[in-house]
Predicted model as a PDB file, atoms N, CA, C, CB and O in Angstrom, pLDDT in the B-factor column:
MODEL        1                                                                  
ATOM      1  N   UNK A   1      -0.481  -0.175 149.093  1.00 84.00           N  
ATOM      2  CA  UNK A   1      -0.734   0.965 148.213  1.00 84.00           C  
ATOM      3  C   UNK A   1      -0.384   0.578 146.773  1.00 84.00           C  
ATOM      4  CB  UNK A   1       0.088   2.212 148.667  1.00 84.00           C  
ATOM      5  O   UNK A   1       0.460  -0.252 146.437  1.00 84.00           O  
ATOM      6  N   UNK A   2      -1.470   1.594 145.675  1.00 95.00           N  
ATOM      7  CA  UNK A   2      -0.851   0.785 144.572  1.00 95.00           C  
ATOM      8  C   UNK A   2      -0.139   1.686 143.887  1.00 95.00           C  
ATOM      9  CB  UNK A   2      -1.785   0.049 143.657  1.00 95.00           C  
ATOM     10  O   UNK A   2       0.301   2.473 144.724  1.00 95.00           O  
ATOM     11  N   UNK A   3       0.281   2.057 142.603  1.00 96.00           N  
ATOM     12  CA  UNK A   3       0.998   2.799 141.857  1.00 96.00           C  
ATOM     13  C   UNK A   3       0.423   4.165 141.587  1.00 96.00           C  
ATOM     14  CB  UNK A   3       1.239   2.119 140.759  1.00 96.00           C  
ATOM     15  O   UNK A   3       1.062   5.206 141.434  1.00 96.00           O  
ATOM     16  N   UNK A   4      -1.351   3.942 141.539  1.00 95.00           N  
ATOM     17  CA  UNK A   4      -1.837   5.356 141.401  1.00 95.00           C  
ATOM     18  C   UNK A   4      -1.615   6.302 142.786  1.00 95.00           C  
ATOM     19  CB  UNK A   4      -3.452   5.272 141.024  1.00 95.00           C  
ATOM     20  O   UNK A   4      -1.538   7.530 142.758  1.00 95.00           O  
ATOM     21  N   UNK A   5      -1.547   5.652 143.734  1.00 96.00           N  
ATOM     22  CA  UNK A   5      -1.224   5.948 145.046  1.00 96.00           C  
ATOM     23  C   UNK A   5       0.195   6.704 145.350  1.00 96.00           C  
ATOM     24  CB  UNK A   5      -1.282   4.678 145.729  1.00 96.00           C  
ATOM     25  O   UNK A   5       0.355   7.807 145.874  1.00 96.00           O  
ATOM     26  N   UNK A   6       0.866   6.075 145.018  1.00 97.00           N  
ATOM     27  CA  UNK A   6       1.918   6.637 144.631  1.00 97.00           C  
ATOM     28  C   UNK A   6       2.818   7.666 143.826  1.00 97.00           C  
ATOM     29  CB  UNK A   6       2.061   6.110 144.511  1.00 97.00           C  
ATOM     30  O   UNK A   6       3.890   8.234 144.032  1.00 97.00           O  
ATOM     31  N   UNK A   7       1.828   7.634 142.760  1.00 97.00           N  
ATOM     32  CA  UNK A   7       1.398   8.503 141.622  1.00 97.00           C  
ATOM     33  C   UNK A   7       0.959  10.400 142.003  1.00 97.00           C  
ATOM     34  CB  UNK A   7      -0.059   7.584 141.024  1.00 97.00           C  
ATOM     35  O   UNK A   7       1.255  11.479 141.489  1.00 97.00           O  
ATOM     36  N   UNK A   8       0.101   9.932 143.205  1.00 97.00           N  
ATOM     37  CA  UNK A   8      -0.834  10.991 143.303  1.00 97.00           C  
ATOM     38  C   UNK A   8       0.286  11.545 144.784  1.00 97.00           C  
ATOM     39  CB  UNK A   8      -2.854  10.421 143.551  1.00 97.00           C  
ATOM     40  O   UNK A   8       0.711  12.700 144.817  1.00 97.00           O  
ATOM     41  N   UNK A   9       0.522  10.830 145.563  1.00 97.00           N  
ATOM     42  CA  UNK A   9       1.592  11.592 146.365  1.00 97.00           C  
ATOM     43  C   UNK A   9       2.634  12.079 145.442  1.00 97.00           C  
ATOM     44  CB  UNK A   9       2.276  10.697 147.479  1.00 97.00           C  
ATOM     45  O   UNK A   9       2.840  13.292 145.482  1.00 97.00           O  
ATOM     46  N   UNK A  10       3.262  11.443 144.698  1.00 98.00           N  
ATOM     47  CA  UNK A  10       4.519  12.142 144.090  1.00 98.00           C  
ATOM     48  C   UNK A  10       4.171  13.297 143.164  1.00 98.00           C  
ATOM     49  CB  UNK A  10       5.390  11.114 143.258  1.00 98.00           C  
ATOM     50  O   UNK A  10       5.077  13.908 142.597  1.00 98.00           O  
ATOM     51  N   UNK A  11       2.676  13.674 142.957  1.00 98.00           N  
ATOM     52  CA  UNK A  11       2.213  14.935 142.150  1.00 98.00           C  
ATOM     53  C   UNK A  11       2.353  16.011 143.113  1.00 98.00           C  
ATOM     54  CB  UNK A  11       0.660  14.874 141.566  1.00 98.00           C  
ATOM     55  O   UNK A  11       3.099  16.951 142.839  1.00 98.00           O  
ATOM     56  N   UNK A  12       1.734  15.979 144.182  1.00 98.00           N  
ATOM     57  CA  UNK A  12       1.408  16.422 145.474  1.00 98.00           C  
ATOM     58  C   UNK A  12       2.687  17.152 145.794  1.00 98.00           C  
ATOM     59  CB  UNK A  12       0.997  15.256 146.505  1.00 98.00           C  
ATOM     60  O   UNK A  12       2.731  18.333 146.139  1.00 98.00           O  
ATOM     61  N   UNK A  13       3.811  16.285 145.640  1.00 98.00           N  
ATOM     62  CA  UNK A  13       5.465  16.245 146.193  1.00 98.00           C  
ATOM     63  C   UNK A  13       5.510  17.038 145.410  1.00 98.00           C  
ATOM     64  CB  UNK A  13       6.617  15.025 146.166  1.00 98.00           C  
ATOM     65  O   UNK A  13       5.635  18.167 145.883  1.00 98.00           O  
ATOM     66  N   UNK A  14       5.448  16.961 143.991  1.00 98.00           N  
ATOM     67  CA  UNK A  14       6.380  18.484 143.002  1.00 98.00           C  
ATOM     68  C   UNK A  14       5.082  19.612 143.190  1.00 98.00           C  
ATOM     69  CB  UNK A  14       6.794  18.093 140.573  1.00 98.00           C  
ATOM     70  O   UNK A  14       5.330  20.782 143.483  1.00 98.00           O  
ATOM     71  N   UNK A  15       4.354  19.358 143.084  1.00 98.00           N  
ATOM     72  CA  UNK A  15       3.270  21.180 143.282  1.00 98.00           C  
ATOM     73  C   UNK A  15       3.751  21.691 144.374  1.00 98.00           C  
ATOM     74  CB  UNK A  15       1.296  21.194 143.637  1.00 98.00           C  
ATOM     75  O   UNK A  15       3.805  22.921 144.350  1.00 98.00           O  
ATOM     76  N   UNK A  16       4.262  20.995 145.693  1.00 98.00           N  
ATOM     77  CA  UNK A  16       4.729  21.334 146.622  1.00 98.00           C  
ATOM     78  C   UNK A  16       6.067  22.022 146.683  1.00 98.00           C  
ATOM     79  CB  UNK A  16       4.632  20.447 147.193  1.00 98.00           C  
ATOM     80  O   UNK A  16       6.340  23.125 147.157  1.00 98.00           O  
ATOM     81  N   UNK A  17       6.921  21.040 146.041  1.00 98.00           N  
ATOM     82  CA  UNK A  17       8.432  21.631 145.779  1.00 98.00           C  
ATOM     83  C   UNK A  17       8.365  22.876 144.663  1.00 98.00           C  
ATOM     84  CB  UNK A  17       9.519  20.302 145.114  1.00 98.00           C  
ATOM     85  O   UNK A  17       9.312  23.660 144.717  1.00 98.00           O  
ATOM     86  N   UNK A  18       7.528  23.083 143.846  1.00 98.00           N  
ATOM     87  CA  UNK A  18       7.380  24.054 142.828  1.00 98.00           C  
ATOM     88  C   UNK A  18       6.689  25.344 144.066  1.00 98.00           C  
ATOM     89  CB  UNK A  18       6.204  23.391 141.300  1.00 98.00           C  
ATOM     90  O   UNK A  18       7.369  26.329 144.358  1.00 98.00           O  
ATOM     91  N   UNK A  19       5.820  25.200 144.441  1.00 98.00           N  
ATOM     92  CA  UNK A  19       5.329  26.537 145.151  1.00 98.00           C  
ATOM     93  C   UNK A  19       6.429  26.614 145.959  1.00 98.00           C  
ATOM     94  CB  UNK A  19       3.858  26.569 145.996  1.00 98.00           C  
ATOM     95  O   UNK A  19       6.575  27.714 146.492  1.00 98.00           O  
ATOM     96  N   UNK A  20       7.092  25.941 146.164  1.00 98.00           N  
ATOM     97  CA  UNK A  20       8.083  26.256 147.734  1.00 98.00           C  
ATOM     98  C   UNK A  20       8.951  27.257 147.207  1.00 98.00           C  
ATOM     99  CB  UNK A  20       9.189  24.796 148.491  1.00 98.00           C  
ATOM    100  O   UNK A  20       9.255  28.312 147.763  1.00 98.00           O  
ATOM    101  N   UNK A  21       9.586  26.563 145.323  1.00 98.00           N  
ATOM    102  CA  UNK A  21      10.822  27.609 144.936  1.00 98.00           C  
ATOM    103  C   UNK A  21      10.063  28.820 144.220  1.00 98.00           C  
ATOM    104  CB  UNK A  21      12.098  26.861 143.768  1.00 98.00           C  
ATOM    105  O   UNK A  21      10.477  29.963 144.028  1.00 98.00           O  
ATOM    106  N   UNK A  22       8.981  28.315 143.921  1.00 97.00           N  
ATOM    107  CA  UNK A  22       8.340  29.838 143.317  1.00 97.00           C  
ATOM    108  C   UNK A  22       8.386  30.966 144.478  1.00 97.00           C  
ATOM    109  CB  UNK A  22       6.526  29.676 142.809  1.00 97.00           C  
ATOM    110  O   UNK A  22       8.887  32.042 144.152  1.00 97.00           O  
ATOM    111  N   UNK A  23       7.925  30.824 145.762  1.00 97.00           N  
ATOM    112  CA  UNK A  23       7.660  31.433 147.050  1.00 97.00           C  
ATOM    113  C   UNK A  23       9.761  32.050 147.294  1.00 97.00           C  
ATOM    114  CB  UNK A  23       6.749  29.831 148.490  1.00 97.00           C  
ATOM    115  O   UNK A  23       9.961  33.262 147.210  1.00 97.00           O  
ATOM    116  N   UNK A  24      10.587  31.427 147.471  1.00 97.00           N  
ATOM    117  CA  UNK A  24      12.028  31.733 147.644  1.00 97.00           C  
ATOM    118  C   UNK A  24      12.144  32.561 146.290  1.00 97.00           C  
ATOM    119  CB  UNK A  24      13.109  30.310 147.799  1.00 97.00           C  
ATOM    120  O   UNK A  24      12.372  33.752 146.502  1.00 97.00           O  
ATOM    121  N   UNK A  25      12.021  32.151 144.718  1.00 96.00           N  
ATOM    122  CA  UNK A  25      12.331  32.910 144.382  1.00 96.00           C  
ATOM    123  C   UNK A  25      11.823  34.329 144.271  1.00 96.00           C  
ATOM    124  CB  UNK A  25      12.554  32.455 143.771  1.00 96.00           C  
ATOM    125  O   UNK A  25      12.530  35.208 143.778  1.00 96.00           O  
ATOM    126  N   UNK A  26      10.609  34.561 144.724  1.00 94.00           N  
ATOM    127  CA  UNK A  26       9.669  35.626 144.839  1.00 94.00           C  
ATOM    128  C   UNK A  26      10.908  36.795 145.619  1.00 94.00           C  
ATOM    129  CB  UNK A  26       8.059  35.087 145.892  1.00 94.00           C  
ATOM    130  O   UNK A  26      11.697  37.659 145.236  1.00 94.00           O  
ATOM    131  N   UNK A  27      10.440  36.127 146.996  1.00 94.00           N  
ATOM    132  CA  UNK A  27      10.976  36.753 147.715  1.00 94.00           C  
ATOM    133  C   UNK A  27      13.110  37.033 147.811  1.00 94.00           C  
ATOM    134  CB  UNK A  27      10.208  36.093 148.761  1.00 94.00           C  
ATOM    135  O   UNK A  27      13.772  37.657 148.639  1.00 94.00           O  
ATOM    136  N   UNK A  28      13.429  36.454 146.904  1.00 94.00           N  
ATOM    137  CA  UNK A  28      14.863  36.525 146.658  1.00 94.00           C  
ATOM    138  C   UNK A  28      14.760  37.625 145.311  1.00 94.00           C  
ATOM    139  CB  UNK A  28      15.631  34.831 146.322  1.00 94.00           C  
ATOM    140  O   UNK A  28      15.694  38.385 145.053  1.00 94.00           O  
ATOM    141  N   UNK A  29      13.777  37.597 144.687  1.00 90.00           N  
ATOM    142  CA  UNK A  29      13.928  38.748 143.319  1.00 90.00           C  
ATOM    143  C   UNK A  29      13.553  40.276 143.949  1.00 90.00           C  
ATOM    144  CB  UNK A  29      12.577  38.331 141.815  1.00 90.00           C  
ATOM    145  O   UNK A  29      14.049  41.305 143.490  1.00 90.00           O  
ATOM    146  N   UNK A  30      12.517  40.246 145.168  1.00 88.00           N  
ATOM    147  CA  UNK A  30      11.942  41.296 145.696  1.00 88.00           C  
ATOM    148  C   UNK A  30      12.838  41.883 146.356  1.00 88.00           C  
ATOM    149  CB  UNK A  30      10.908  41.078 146.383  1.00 88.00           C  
ATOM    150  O   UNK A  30      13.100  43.070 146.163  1.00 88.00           O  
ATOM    151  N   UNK A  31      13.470  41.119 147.270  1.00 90.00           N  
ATOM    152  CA  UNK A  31      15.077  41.705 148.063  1.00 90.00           C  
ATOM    153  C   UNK A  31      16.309  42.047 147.340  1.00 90.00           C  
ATOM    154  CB  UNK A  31      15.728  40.607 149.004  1.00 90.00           C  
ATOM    155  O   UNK A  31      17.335  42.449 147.890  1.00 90.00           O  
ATOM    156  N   UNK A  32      16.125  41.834 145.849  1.00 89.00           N  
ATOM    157  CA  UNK A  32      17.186  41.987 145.023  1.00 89.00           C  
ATOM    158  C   UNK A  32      17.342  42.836 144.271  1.00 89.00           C  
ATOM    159  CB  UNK A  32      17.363  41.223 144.450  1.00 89.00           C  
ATOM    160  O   UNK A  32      18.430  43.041 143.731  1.00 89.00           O  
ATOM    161  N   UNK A  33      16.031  43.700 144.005  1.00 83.00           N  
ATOM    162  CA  UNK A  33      15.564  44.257 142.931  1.00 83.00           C  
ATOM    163  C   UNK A  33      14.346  45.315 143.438  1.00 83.00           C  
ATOM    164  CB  UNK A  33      15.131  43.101 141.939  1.00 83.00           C  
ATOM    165  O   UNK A  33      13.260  44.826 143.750  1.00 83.00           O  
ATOM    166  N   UNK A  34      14.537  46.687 143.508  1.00 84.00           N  
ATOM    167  CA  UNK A  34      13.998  47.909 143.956  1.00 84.00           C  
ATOM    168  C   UNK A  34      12.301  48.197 143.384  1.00 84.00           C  
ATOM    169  CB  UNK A  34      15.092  49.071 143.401  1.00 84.00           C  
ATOM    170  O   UNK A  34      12.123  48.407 142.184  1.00 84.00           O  
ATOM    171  N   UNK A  35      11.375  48.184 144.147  1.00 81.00           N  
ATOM    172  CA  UNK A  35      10.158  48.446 143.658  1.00 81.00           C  
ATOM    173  C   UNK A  35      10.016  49.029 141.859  1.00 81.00           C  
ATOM    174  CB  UNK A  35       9.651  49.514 144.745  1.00 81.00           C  
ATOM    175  O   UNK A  35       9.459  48.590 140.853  1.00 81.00           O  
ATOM    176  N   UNK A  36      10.812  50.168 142.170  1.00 77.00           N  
ATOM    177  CA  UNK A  36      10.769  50.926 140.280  1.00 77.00           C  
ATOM    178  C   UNK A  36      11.530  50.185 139.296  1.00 77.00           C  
ATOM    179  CB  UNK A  36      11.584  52.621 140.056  1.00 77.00           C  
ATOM    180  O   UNK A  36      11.326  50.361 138.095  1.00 77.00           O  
ATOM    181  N   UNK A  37      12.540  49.232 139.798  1.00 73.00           N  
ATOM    182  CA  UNK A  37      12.975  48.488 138.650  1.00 73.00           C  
ATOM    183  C   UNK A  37      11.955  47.334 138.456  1.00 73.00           C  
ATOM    184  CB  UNK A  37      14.462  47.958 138.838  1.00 73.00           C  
ATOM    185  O   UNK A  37      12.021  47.016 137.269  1.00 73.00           O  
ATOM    186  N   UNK A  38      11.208  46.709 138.984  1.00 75.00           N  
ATOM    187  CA  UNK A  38      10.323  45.646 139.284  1.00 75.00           C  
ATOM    188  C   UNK A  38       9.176  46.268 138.312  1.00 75.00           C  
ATOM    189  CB  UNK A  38       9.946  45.407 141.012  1.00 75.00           C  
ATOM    190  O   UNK A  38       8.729  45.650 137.346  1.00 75.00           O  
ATOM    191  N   UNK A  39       8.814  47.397 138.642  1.00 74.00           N  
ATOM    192  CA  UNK A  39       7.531  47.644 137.723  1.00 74.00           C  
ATOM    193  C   UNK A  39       7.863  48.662 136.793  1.00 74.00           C  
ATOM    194  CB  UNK A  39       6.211  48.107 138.513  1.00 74.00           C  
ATOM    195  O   UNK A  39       7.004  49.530 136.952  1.00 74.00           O  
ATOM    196  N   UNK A  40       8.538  48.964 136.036  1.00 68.00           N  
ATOM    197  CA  UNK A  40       8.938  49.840 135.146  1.00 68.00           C  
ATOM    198  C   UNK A  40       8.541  48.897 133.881  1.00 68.00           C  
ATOM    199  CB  UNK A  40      10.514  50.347 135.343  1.00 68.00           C  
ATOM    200  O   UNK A  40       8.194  47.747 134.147  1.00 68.00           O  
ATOM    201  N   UNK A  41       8.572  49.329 132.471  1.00 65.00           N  
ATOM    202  CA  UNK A  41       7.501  49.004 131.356  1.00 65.00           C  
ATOM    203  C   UNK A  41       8.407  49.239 130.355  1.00 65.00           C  
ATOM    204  CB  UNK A  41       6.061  49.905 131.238  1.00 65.00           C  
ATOM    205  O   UNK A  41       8.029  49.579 129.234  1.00 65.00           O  
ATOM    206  N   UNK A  42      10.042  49.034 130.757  1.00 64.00           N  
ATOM    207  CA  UNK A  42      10.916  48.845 129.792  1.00 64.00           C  
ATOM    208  C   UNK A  42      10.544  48.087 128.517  1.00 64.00           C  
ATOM    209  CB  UNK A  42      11.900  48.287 130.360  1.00 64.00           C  
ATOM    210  O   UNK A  42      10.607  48.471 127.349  1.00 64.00           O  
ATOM    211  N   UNK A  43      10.090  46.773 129.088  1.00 64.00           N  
ATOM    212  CA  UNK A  43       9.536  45.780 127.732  1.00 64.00           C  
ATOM    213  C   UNK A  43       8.619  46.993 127.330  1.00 64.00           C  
ATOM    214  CB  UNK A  43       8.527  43.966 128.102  1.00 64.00           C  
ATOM    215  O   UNK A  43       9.226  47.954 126.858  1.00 64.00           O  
ATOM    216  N   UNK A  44       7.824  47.056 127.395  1.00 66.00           N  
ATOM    217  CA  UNK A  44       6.631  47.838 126.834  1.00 66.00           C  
ATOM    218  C   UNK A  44       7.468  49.048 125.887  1.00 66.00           C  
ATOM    219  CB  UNK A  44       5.536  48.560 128.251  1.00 66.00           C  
ATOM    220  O   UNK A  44       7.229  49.248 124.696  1.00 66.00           O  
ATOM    221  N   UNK A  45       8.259  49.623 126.515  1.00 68.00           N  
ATOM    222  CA  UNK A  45       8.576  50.858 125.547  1.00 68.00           C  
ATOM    223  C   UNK A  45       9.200  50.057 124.285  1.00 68.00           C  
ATOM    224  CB  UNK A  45       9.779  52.110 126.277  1.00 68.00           C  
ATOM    225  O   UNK A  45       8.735  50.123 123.147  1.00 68.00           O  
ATOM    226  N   UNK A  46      10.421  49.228 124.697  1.00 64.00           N  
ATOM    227  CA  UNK A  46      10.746  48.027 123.794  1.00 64.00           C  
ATOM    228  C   UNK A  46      10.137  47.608 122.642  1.00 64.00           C  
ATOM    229  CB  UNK A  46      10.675  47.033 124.409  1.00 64.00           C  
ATOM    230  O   UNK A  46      10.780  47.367 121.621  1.00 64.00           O  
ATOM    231  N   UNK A  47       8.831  47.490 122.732  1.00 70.00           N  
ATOM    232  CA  UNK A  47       8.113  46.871 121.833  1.00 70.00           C  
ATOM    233  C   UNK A  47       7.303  48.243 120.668  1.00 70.00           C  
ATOM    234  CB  UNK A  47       7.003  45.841 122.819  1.00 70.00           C  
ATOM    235  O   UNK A  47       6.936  48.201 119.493  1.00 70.00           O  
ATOM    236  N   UNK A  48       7.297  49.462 121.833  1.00 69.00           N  
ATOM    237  CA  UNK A  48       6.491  50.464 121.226  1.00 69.00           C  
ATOM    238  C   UNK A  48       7.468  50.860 120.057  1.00 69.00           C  
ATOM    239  CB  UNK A  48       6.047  51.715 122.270  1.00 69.00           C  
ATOM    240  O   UNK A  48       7.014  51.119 118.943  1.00 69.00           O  
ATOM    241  N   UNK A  49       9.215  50.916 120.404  1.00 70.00           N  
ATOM    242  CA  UNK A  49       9.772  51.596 119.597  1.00 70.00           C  
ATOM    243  C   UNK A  49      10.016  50.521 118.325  1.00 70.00           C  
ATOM    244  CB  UNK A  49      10.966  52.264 120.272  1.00 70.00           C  
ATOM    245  O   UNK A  49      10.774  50.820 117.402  1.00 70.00           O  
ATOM    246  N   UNK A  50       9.282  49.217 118.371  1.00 72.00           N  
ATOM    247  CA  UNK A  50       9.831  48.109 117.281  1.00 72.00           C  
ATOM    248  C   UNK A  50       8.725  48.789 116.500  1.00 72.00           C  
ATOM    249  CB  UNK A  50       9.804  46.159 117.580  1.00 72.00           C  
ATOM    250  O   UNK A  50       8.910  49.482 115.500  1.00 72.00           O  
ATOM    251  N   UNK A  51       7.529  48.513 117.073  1.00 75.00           N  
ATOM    252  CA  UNK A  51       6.288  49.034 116.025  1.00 75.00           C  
ATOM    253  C   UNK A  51       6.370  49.939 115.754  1.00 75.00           C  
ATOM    254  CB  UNK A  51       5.070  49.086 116.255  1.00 75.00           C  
ATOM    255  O   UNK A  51       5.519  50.218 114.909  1.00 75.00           O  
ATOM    256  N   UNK A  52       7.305  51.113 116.124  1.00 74.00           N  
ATOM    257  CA  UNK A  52       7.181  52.571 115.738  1.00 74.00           C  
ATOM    258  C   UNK A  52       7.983  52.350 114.181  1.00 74.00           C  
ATOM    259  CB  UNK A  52       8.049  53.811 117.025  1.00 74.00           C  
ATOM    260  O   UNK A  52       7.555  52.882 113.157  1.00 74.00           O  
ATOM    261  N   UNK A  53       8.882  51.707 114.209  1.00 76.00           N  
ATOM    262  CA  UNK A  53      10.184  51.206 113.299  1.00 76.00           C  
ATOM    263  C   UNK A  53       9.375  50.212 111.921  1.00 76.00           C  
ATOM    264  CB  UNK A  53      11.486  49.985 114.518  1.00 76.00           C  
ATOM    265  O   UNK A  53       9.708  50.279 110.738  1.00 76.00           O  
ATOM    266  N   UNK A  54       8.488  49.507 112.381  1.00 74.00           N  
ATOM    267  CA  UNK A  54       7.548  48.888 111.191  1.00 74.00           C  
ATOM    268  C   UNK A  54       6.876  49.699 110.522  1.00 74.00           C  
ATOM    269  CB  UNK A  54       6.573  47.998 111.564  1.00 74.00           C  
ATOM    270  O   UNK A  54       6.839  49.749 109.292  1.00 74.00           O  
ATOM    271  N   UNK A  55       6.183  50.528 111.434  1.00 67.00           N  
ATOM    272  CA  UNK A  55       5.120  51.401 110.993  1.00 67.00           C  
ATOM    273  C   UNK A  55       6.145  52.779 109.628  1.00 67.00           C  
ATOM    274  CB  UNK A  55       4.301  52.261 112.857  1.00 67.00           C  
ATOM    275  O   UNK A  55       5.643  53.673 108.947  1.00 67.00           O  
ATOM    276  N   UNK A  56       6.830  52.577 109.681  1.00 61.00           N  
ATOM    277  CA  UNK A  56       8.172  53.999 109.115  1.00 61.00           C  
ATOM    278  C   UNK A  56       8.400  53.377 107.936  1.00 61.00           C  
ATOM    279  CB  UNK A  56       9.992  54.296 110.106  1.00 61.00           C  
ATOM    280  O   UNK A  56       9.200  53.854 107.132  1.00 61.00           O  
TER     281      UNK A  56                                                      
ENDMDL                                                                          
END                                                                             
């Protein structure tokens, strides 16, 4: 085998290890953290009350 060979498994190896911890942390933030805190639009109001503050 040559180096690109090697190359292309060890890419393979981290997309792999990356979906694996993306997938744990998914499911470790979902068990941690209550549907309404998860989708609530805190940022969003956040940002509404900065522009409200420019706009003044």
């Amino acid at each position: 085998m040559d180096l690109w060979n090697w190359l292309e498994y060890g890419a393979w190896g981290l997309s792999a290890a990356f979906g694996l911890h993306m997938a744990v942390d998914w499911l470790k933030t979902d068990s941690t953290y209550s549907e309404d805190v998860l989708t609530s639009s805190r940022e969003g109001e956040l940002e509404a009350m900065a522009e409200e503050r420019k706009g003044h």
